[in-house]
N, C-alpha and C positions, 0 to 999 in steps of 0.2 A: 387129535393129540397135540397140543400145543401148549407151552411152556412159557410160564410172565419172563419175558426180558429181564425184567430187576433183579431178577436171579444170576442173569449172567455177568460175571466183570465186564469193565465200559460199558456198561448200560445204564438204564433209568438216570441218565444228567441231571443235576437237578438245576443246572443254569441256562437249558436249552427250554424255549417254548412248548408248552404241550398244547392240548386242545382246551385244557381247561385254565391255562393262562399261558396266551399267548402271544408270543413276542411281536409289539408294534412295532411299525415303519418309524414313528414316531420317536417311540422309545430310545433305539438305535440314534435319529438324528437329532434327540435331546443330549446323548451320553456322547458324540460326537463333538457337539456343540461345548457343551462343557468341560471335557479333556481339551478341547484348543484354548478356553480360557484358562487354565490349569497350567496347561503348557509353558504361555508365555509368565506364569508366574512364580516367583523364587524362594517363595515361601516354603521351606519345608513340610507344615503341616497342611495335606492335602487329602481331607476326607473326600468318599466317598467313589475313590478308584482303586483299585490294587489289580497289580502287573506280576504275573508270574514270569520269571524268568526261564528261559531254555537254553542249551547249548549241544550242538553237536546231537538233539533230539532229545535230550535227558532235561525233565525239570529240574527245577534247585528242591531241593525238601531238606527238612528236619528231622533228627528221631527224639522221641521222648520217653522217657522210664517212668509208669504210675505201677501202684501195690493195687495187686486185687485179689482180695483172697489169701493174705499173705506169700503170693507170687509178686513177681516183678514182669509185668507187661510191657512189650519195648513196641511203640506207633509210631509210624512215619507220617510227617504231614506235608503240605505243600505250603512253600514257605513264599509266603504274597509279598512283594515289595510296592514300596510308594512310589509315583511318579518323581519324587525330588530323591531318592537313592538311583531309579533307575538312570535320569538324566546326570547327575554325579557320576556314575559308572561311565557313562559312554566320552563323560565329557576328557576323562583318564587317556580315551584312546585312541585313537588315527580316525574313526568310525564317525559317520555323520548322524547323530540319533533326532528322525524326523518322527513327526504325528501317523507318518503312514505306515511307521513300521510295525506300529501295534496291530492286533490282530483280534479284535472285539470276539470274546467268550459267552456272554451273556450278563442277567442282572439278577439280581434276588435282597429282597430286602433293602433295599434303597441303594446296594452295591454294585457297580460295575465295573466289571473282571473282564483284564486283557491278557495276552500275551504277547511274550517281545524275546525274540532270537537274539541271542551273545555269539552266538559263532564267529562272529566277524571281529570279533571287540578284541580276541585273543588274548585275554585275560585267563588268568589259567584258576584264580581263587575267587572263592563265588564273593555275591553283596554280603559287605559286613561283615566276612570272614567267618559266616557260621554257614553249618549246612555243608550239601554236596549234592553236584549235579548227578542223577543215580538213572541209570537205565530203568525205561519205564520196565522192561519185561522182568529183573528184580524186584523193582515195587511191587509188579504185579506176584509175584510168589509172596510174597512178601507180605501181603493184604488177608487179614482178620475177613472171609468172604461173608462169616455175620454180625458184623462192625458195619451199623448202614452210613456211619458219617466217613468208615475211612473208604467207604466200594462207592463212596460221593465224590471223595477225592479222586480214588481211580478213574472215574468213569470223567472227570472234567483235565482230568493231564492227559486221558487217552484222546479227550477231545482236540485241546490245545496242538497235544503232537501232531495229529493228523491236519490241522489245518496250516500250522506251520510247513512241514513235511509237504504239503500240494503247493507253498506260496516257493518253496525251496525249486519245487521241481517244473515252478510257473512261469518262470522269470522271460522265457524267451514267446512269441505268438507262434502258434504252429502253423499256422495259414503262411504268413508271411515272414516269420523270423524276425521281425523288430522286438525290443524289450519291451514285457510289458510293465505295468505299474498295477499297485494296491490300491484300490477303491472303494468307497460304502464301507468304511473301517473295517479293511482287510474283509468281506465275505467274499469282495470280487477283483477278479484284475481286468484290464483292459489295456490294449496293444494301442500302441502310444504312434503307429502310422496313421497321419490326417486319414488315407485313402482307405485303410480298413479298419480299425477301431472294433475288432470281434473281442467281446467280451468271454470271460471264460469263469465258468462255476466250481468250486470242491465237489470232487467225486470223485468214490471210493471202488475199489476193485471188485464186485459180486464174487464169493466162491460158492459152491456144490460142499458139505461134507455131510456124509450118509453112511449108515451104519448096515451092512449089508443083513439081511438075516434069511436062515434056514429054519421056516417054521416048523416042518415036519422033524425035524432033527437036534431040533430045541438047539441051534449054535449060532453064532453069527461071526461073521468074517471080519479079522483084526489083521493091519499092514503095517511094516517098517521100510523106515527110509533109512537110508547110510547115515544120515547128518544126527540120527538119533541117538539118546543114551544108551546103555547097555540096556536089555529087557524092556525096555519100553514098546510099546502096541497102541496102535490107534486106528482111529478109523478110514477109510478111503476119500479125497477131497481130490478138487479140482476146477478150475476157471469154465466160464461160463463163455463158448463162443457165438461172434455178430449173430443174431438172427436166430439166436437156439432157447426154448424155453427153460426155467430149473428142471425140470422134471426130464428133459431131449438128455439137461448135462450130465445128471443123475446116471441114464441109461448108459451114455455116449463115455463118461469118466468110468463107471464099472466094468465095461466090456474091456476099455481100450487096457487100463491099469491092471483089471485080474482074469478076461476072458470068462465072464460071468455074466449071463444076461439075466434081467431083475424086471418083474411085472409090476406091481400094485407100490405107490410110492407115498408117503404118509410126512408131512410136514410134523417138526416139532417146532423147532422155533428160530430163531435167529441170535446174529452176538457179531456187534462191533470190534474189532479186532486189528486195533493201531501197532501192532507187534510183529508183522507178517517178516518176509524175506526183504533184504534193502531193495533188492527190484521192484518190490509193491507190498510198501509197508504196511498200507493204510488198504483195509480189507473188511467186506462185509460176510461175515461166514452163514451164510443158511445151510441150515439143520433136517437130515429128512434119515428116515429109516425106508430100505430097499429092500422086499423081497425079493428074493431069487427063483429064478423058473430054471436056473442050469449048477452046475455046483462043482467042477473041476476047473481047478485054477490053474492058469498060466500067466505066470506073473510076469509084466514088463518090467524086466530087468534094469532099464533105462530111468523107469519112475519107482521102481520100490527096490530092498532091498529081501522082501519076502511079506507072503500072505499067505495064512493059517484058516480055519476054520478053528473057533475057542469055545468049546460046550458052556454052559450059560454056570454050571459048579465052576469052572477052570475062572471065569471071568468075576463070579464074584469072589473068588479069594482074592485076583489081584486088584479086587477095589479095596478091599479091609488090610492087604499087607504090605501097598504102598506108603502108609503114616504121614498121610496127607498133612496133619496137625503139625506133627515134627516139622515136615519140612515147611511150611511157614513159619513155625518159630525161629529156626534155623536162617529162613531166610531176612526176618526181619532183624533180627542180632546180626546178621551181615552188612543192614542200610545201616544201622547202629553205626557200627564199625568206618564204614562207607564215609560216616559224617563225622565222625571223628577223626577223620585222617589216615586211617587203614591202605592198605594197600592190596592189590586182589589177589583172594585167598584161595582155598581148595574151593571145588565146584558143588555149586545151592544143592544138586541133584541127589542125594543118596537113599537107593533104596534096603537100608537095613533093618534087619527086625530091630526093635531097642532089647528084648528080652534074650532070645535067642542069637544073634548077632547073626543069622542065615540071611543070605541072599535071598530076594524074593524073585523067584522063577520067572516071573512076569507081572509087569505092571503097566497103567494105563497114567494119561496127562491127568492132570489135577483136576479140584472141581473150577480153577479160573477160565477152562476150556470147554466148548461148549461139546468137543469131545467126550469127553468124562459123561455129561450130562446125556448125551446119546446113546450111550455103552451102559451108563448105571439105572436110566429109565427101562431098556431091555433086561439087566439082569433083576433088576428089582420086579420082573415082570408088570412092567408099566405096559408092554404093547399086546399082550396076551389078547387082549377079544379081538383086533384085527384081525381082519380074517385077508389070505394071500389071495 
Protein backbone atom coordinates (compact mmCIF):
# COMPACT_ATOMS: atom_id res chain seq x y z
CA UNK A 1 0.00 0.00 0.00
CA UNK A 2 2.16 2.80 -0.96
CA UNK A 3 1.46 6.16 -2.17
CA UNK A 4 3.59 8.61 -5.14
CA UNK A 5 5.27 11.29 -2.93
CA UNK A 6 4.21 13.93 -5.65
CA UNK A 7 0.89 13.79 -4.13
CA UNK A 8 2.11 14.98 -0.96
CA UNK A 9 3.01 18.90 -0.31
CA UNK A 10 7.02 19.46 -0.30
CA UNK A 11 7.55 16.69 -2.32
CA UNK A 12 8.48 15.83 -5.97
CA UNK A 13 11.18 19.14 -6.04
CA UNK A 14 11.78 19.51 -9.19
CA UNK A 15 15.34 21.39 -8.51
CA UNK A 16 16.76 18.49 -6.45
CA UNK A 17 18.58 15.51 -8.55
CA UNK A 18 16.63 12.31 -9.24
CA UNK A 19 17.84 9.22 -10.63
CA UNK A 20 16.97 10.06 -13.95
CA UNK A 21 18.86 13.40 -13.88
CA UNK A 22 21.09 13.63 -11.67
CA UNK A 23 22.76 16.28 -9.91
CA UNK A 24 26.88 16.43 -10.84
CA UNK A 25 29.81 17.11 -8.47
CA UNK A 26 30.55 19.20 -11.40
CA UNK A 27 27.52 20.95 -11.96
CA UNK A 28 27.51 22.33 -8.40
CA UNK A 29 31.38 23.46 -8.83
CA UNK A 30 30.60 25.10 -12.38
CA UNK A 31 27.61 27.18 -10.59
CA UNK A 32 29.98 27.78 -7.86
CA UNK A 33 32.53 28.97 -10.17
CA UNK A 34 30.36 31.31 -11.90
CA UNK A 35 28.44 33.13 -8.92
CA UNK A 36 32.15 34.08 -7.78
CA UNK A 37 32.56 35.65 -11.16
CA UNK A 38 29.16 37.24 -10.87
CA UNK A 39 30.01 38.25 -7.63
CA UNK A 40 32.84 40.41 -8.15
CA UNK A 41 30.75 42.03 -10.97
CA UNK A 42 28.56 45.39 -10.83
CA UNK A 43 26.55 44.93 -13.55
CA UNK A 44 23.08 44.75 -12.88
CA UNK A 45 22.04 42.36 -15.49
CA UNK A 46 23.17 38.90 -14.26
CA UNK A 47 21.47 35.98 -15.99
CA UNK A 48 21.40 32.77 -15.09
CA UNK A 49 21.18 32.92 -10.98
CA UNK A 50 18.21 33.78 -8.99
CA UNK A 51 18.28 34.05 -5.03
CA UNK A 52 15.29 33.69 -3.14
CA UNK A 53 15.19 35.56 -0.40
CA UNK A 54 14.21 34.48 3.52
CA UNK A 55 13.64 36.07 6.61
CA UNK A 56 12.89 35.02 10.07
CA UNK A 57 12.05 31.41 7.92
CA UNK A 58 9.32 33.08 5.67
CA UNK A 59 10.19 33.29 1.82
CA UNK A 60 9.51 36.69 0.02
CA UNK A 61 6.63 35.77 -2.49
CA UNK A 62 4.08 37.52 -4.68
CA UNK A 63 0.27 37.12 -5.03
CA UNK A 64 -1.31 37.45 -8.49
CA UNK A 65 -5.02 37.78 -9.68
CA UNK A 66 -5.80 35.73 -13.24
CA UNK A 67 -9.87 35.09 -14.54
CA UNK A 68 -10.63 31.59 -15.03
CA UNK A 69 -13.84 30.78 -15.86
CA UNK A 70 -15.07 34.05 -15.08
CA UNK A 71 -13.74 33.73 -11.52
CA UNK A 72 -10.87 35.51 -10.19
CA UNK A 73 -8.07 33.11 -9.04
CA UNK A 74 -5.63 34.62 -6.51
CA UNK A 75 -1.66 32.40 -6.87
CA UNK A 76 1.11 33.00 -4.64
CA UNK A 77 4.47 32.65 -6.31
CA UNK A 78 8.11 32.87 -5.03
CA UNK A 79 9.44 36.00 -5.87
CA UNK A 80 13.36 35.22 -7.20
CA UNK A 81 15.77 38.19 -6.95
CA UNK A 82 19.00 38.80 -8.84
CA UNK A 83 22.37 38.71 -7.46
CA UNK A 84 22.86 42.84 -8.07
CA UNK A 85 19.31 43.55 -5.87
CA UNK A 86 20.36 40.99 -3.55
CA UNK A 87 23.90 42.58 -2.88
CA UNK A 88 22.12 46.25 -3.01
CA UNK A 89 20.05 45.02 -0.24
CA UNK A 90 22.83 44.01 2.17
CA UNK A 91 24.95 46.69 0.92
CA UNK A 92 21.95 49.15 2.89
CA UNK A 93 22.90 47.39 6.06
CA UNK A 94 25.46 46.86 9.09
CA UNK A 95 25.41 42.96 7.46
CA UNK A 96 28.60 41.64 5.54
CA UNK A 97 26.81 39.94 2.43
CA UNK A 98 29.66 37.06 1.43
CA UNK A 99 29.48 34.15 -1.47
CA UNK A 100 29.16 31.71 1.50
CA UNK A 101 25.95 32.85 2.62
CA UNK A 102 24.24 31.47 -0.28
CA UNK A 103 22.79 28.33 0.16
CA UNK A 104 22.77 26.42 -3.40
CA UNK A 105 18.96 24.83 -4.19
CA UNK A 106 19.53 23.28 -7.36
CA UNK A 107 19.45 23.85 -11.26
CA UNK A 108 16.99 23.32 -14.20
CA UNK A 109 17.06 24.67 -17.32
CA UNK A 110 20.32 26.36 -17.61
CA UNK A 111 19.13 28.11 -14.13
CA UNK A 112 20.71 28.17 -10.80
CA UNK A 113 18.60 28.79 -7.65
CA UNK A 114 20.08 29.88 -4.36
CA UNK A 115 18.92 30.91 -1.28
CA UNK A 116 20.07 33.70 1.11
CA UNK A 117 18.75 34.56 4.95
CA UNK A 118 17.76 38.51 5.59
CA UNK A 119 17.36 37.94 9.20
CA UNK A 120 20.27 39.69 10.05
CA UNK A 121 19.91 42.67 7.51
CA UNK A 122 16.94 43.89 9.88
CA UNK A 123 15.30 45.53 7.11
CA UNK A 124 11.79 45.28 7.82
CA UNK A 125 10.41 45.94 3.84
CA UNK A 126 11.12 43.25 1.41
CA UNK A 127 13.45 43.78 -2.24
CA UNK A 128 11.81 46.28 -4.27
CA UNK A 129 9.08 47.04 -2.09
CA UNK A 130 6.82 44.33 -3.61
CA UNK A 131 5.76 41.14 -2.04
CA UNK A 132 5.82 39.82 1.61
CA UNK A 133 7.79 37.62 3.56
CA UNK A 134 4.71 34.91 4.32
CA UNK A 135 4.91 32.04 6.63
CA UNK A 136 5.75 28.92 4.70
CA UNK A 137 2.87 26.94 6.76
CA UNK A 138 0.25 29.80 5.14
CA UNK A 139 1.55 29.32 1.85
CA UNK A 140 1.23 26.00 2.43
CA UNK A 141 -2.83 26.27 3.17
CA UNK A 142 -2.84 28.36 0.73
CA UNK A 143 -1.60 26.12 -2.31
CA UNK A 144 -3.96 25.01 -5.40
CA UNK A 145 -2.74 20.92 -4.22
CA UNK A 146 -3.72 20.34 -8.18
CA UNK A 147 -1.66 23.37 -9.45
CA UNK A 148 1.60 21.18 -10.32
CA UNK A 149 3.61 24.42 -10.96
CA UNK A 150 2.48 26.05 -7.61
CA UNK A 151 2.98 22.31 -5.12
CA UNK A 152 6.72 23.10 -7.33
CA UNK A 153 6.95 26.13 -5.58
CA UNK A 154 5.93 24.58 -2.37
CA UNK A 155 8.02 21.84 -2.42
CA UNK A 156 11.36 24.13 -3.39
CA UNK A 157 10.55 27.01 -0.37
CA UNK A 158 9.97 23.87 1.81
CA UNK A 159 13.21 22.93 0.56
CA UNK A 160 15.09 26.30 0.92
CA UNK A 161 13.62 26.62 4.54
CA UNK A 162 14.95 23.51 5.84
CA UNK A 163 18.30 24.07 4.73
CA UNK A 164 18.37 27.47 5.90
CA UNK A 165 16.80 26.42 9.27
CA UNK A 166 19.82 23.45 9.80
CA UNK A 167 22.74 26.23 8.59
CA UNK A 168 20.74 28.62 11.48
CA UNK A 169 20.88 25.86 14.07
CA UNK A 170 24.70 24.73 12.65
CA UNK A 171 26.62 27.55 13.52
CA UNK A 172 28.34 26.18 16.52
CA UNK A 173 30.65 22.17 16.20
CA UNK A 174 29.15 19.96 18.57
CA UNK A 175 32.25 17.93 19.19
CA UNK A 176 34.11 20.87 20.24
CA UNK A 177 32.06 24.16 20.24
CA UNK A 178 34.22 26.29 17.88
CA UNK A 179 31.94 28.14 14.94
CA UNK A 180 31.55 26.50 12.20
CA UNK A 181 31.53 27.70 8.55
CA UNK A 182 29.43 27.02 5.10
CA UNK A 183 31.05 24.92 2.53
CA UNK A 184 30.51 23.32 -1.08
CA UNK A 185 27.86 26.11 -1.48
CA UNK A 186 26.10 25.76 1.67
CA UNK A 187 25.40 21.62 1.45
CA UNK A 188 27.97 21.50 4.20
CA UNK A 189 29.62 23.07 7.24
CA UNK A 190 32.78 22.50 8.77
CA UNK A 191 34.27 23.37 12.31
CA UNK A 192 36.87 25.96 11.64
CA UNK A 193 39.23 24.20 14.73
CA UNK A 194 42.83 23.28 12.90
CA UNK A 195 42.71 20.04 15.44
CA UNK A 196 39.09 18.84 14.48
CA UNK A 197 37.64 20.00 11.43
CA UNK A 198 34.38 17.37 11.74
CA UNK A 199 32.33 18.21 9.04
CA UNK A 200 28.55 18.28 9.41
CA UNK A 201 25.49 17.18 6.91
CA UNK A 202 21.52 18.61 6.64
CA UNK A 203 19.42 16.14 8.41
CA UNK A 204 16.05 15.99 9.13
CA UNK A 205 14.21 14.69 12.13
CA UNK A 206 12.43 10.96 11.17
CA UNK A 207 8.75 10.89 12.65
CA UNK A 208 6.21 7.59 13.06
CA UNK A 209 2.49 8.91 11.95
CA UNK A 210 0.15 5.93 11.86
CA UNK A 211 -3.32 5.61 11.52
CA UNK A 212 -4.40 3.15 14.09
CA UNK A 213 -7.33 0.68 12.79
CA UNK A 214 -10.07 -1.69 14.25
CA UNK A 215 -10.53 -4.09 11.57
CA UNK A 216 -13.30 -6.23 12.90
CA UNK A 217 -15.08 -3.08 13.99
CA UNK A 218 -14.73 -1.18 10.82
CA UNK A 219 -13.23 2.11 12.97
CA UNK A 220 -9.99 3.54 13.42
CA UNK A 221 -8.56 5.54 16.25
CA UNK A 222 -8.43 9.45 15.79
CA UNK A 223 -6.20 11.84 18.79
CA UNK A 224 -6.18 15.54 19.88
CA UNK A 225 -3.65 17.61 21.15
CA UNK A 226 -4.26 20.93 23.25
CA UNK A 227 -2.39 23.03 20.67
CA UNK A 228 -5.26 22.01 18.23
CA UNK A 229 -8.26 23.96 16.61
CA UNK A 230 -11.67 23.29 17.83
CA UNK A 231 -12.89 19.73 16.38
CA UNK A 232 -10.10 18.91 14.73
CA UNK A 233 -8.79 14.87 14.95
CA UNK A 234 -5.71 13.29 13.56
CA UNK A 235 -3.81 10.75 13.65
CA UNK A 236 -1.24 9.30 16.37
CA UNK A 237 2.82 10.36 15.48
CA UNK A 238 5.81 10.33 17.17
CA UNK A 239 9.79 10.52 17.11
CA UNK A 240 11.74 7.68 16.39
CA UNK A 241 14.31 6.54 19.24
CA UNK A 242 18.59 5.67 18.87
CA UNK A 243 18.60 2.25 17.90
CA UNK A 244 14.63 1.59 17.26
CA UNK A 245 13.18 0.44 13.84
CA UNK A 246 9.77 2.55 12.15
CA UNK A 247 7.90 -0.34 12.85
CA UNK A 248 9.60 -0.79 17.18
CA UNK A 249 8.36 3.34 16.99
CA UNK A 250 4.95 2.44 15.56
CA UNK A 251 4.39 -0.10 18.38
CA UNK A 252 6.46 1.85 21.14
CA UNK A 253 4.42 5.48 20.13
CA UNK A 254 0.88 3.50 20.22
CA UNK A 255 1.19 1.71 23.47
CA UNK A 256 2.93 4.67 25.21
CA UNK A 257 0.32 7.63 23.77
CA UNK A 258 -3.11 5.52 23.90
CA UNK A 259 -2.36 2.08 25.77
CA UNK A 260 -3.12 0.03 22.57
CA UNK A 261 -0.95 -2.62 21.38
CA UNK A 262 -1.10 -3.04 17.39
CA UNK A 263 0.17 -6.37 15.32
CA UNK A 264 0.41 -6.21 11.52
CA UNK A 265 1.92 -2.71 10.37
CA UNK A 266 1.44 -1.61 6.48
CA UNK A 267 3.76 1.38 5.12
CA UNK A 268 1.85 4.03 3.05
CA UNK A 269 4.16 6.52 2.08
CA UNK A 270 6.18 9.37 3.32
CA UNK A 271 5.99 13.53 3.27
CA UNK A 272 8.64 16.04 3.91
CA UNK A 273 7.46 18.37 6.34
CA UNK A 274 9.59 21.85 6.79
CA UNK A 275 6.50 23.10 9.19
CA UNK A 276 7.03 20.94 12.38
CA UNK A 277 7.29 22.64 16.10
CA UNK A 278 10.22 25.46 16.31
CA UNK A 279 12.25 22.60 18.35
CA UNK A 280 12.31 20.53 15.12
CA UNK A 281 11.14 22.25 12.26
CA UNK A 282 12.42 20.36 9.55
CA UNK A 283 10.70 16.73 9.74
CA UNK A 284 10.43 13.64 7.83
CA UNK A 285 6.95 12.26 8.40
CA UNK A 286 6.57 8.28 7.50
CA UNK A 287 3.12 7.17 6.99
CA UNK A 288 2.00 3.61 8.10
CA UNK A 289 -1.51 2.25 9.10
CA UNK A 290 -1.51 0.00 12.50
CA UNK A 291 -3.69 -2.66 13.48
CA UNK A 292 -4.79 -3.19 16.81
CA UNK A 293 -4.53 -6.54 18.78
CA UNK A 294 -6.05 -4.45 22.12
CA UNK A 295 -8.71 -1.73 21.96
CA UNK A 296 -9.31 0.24 25.32
CA UNK A 297 -7.69 3.44 25.60
CA UNK A 298 -5.90 5.06 28.02
CA UNK A 299 -4.78 8.09 26.95
CA UNK A 300 -1.37 9.89 28.07
CA UNK A 301 -2.71 12.85 29.20
CA UNK A 302 0.89 14.41 28.97
CA UNK A 303 0.86 13.72 24.98
CA UNK A 304 -2.88 14.12 24.04
CA UNK A 305 -5.62 15.95 24.89
CA UNK A 306 -7.92 12.72 23.98
CA UNK A 307 -8.39 9.56 21.71
CA UNK A 308 -11.60 8.23 20.32
CA UNK A 309 -12.38 5.34 18.29
CA UNK A 310 -14.34 7.23 14.74
CA UNK A 311 -16.42 4.46 12.83
CA UNK A 312 -15.17 4.63 9.21
CA UNK A 313 -19.47 6.59 8.43
CA UNK A 314 -18.31 9.25 11.32
CA UNK A 315 -14.80 9.81 9.49
CA UNK A 316 -15.95 10.21 6.14
CA UNK A 317 -18.52 12.87 6.81
CA UNK A 318 -15.66 14.71 8.46
CA UNK A 319 -13.57 14.59 5.27
CA UNK A 320 -16.58 16.10 2.91
CA UNK A 321 -17.78 18.75 5.74
CA UNK A 322 -14.42 20.19 6.49
CA UNK A 323 -14.40 22.51 2.79
CA UNK A 324 -11.18 21.75 2.24
CA UNK A 325 -11.56 24.12 -1.33
CA UNK A 326 -12.86 27.09 0.82
CA UNK A 327 -10.34 27.12 3.01
CA UNK A 328 -7.55 27.38 0.53
CA UNK A 329 -9.23 30.03 -1.19
CA UNK A 330 -9.63 31.76 1.94
CA UNK A 331 -6.27 31.15 2.73
CA UNK A 332 -4.76 32.29 -0.56
CA UNK A 333 -6.81 35.85 -0.38
CA UNK A 334 -5.10 36.10 2.94
CA UNK A 335 -1.09 35.88 1.13
CA UNK A 336 -3.14 38.34 -1.32
CA UNK A 337 -3.76 40.43 1.56
CA UNK A 338 -0.32 39.55 3.28
CA UNK A 339 1.36 41.20 0.15
CA UNK A 340 -0.32 44.05 0.08
CA UNK A 341 0.36 45.22 3.21
CA UNK A 342 -2.56 43.65 5.45
CA UNK A 343 -2.07 43.26 8.77
CA UNK A 344 -3.11 39.78 10.65
CA UNK A 345 -6.38 39.06 10.40
CA UNK A 346 -8.99 36.49 11.83
CA UNK A 347 -7.67 32.79 11.84
CA UNK A 348 -6.97 30.71 8.04
CA UNK A 349 -8.89 27.75 10.09
CA UNK A 350 -12.73 27.76 9.77
CA UNK A 351 -14.74 24.89 9.95
CA UNK A 352 -18.25 26.18 8.67
CA UNK A 353 -20.77 24.59 6.45
CA UNK A 354 -21.16 27.58 3.59
CA UNK A 355 -24.86 26.45 3.06
CA UNK A 356 -26.01 25.65 6.58
CA UNK A 357 -23.64 27.68 8.58
CA UNK A 358 -23.44 24.48 11.18
CA UNK A 359 -20.43 23.77 12.88
CA UNK A 360 -18.86 20.59 11.66
CA UNK A 361 -18.76 18.12 14.60
CA UNK A 362 -15.55 17.02 13.55
CA UNK A 363 -12.93 17.33 11.14
CA UNK A 364 -9.58 16.12 10.02
CA UNK A 365 -6.05 18.21 8.68
CA UNK A 366 -6.15 19.00 4.97
CA UNK A 367 -5.18 17.15 2.00
CA UNK A 368 -1.44 19.23 2.47
CA UNK A 369 -0.93 16.69 5.39
CA UNK A 370 -0.07 13.32 4.85
CA UNK A 371 -2.56 12.83 7.83
CA UNK A 372 -5.55 13.55 5.70
CA UNK A 373 -4.05 11.17 3.19
CA UNK A 374 -3.90 8.18 6.01
CA UNK A 375 -7.39 8.77 7.36
CA UNK A 376 -9.12 9.25 3.63
CA UNK A 377 -7.17 6.05 2.00
CA UNK A 378 -9.01 4.07 5.15
CA UNK A 379 -12.23 5.77 4.79
CA UNK A 380 -12.31 5.40 1.17
CA UNK A 381 -11.66 1.90 1.87
CA UNK A 382 -8.24 2.00 0.37
CA UNK A 383 -6.86 -0.78 3.06
CA UNK A 384 -9.88 -3.32 2.98
CA UNK A 385 -8.07 -6.54 1.65
CA UNK A 386 -5.38 -6.21 4.38
CA UNK A 387 -5.66 -8.70 6.15
CA UNK A 388 -4.70 -7.87 10.46
Amino acid sequence: MATSSREHAFAGNPLIGTASTPTASSDIDSAVASIHMLWLNTAEDQLGHKILPFKQGKPLVVSTISSVDASQVLTWHLAWQSIYKCKESFQSSDVQLGEDLLVYLGQKDGVVYWALDFTETGQQSPLNGQGAYVELRTLMTATDLSDENSMAELSIAGHARALLEWHSLSQFCGKCGTTTLAIEAGRRRQCQNSNCKKRFYPRVDPVVIMLVIDKANDRALLSRQARFVPRMWSCLAGFIEPGESLEEAVRRETWEEVGIEVGEIVYHSSQPWPVGPSSMPCQLMVGFFAFAKTFNICVDKKELEEAKWHSREDVQKALTFAEYDKSQRKSAFRVHQICDGAEKGQSLFEDLNVETRELAPMFVPGPFAIAHHLISSWANKGVDLLES
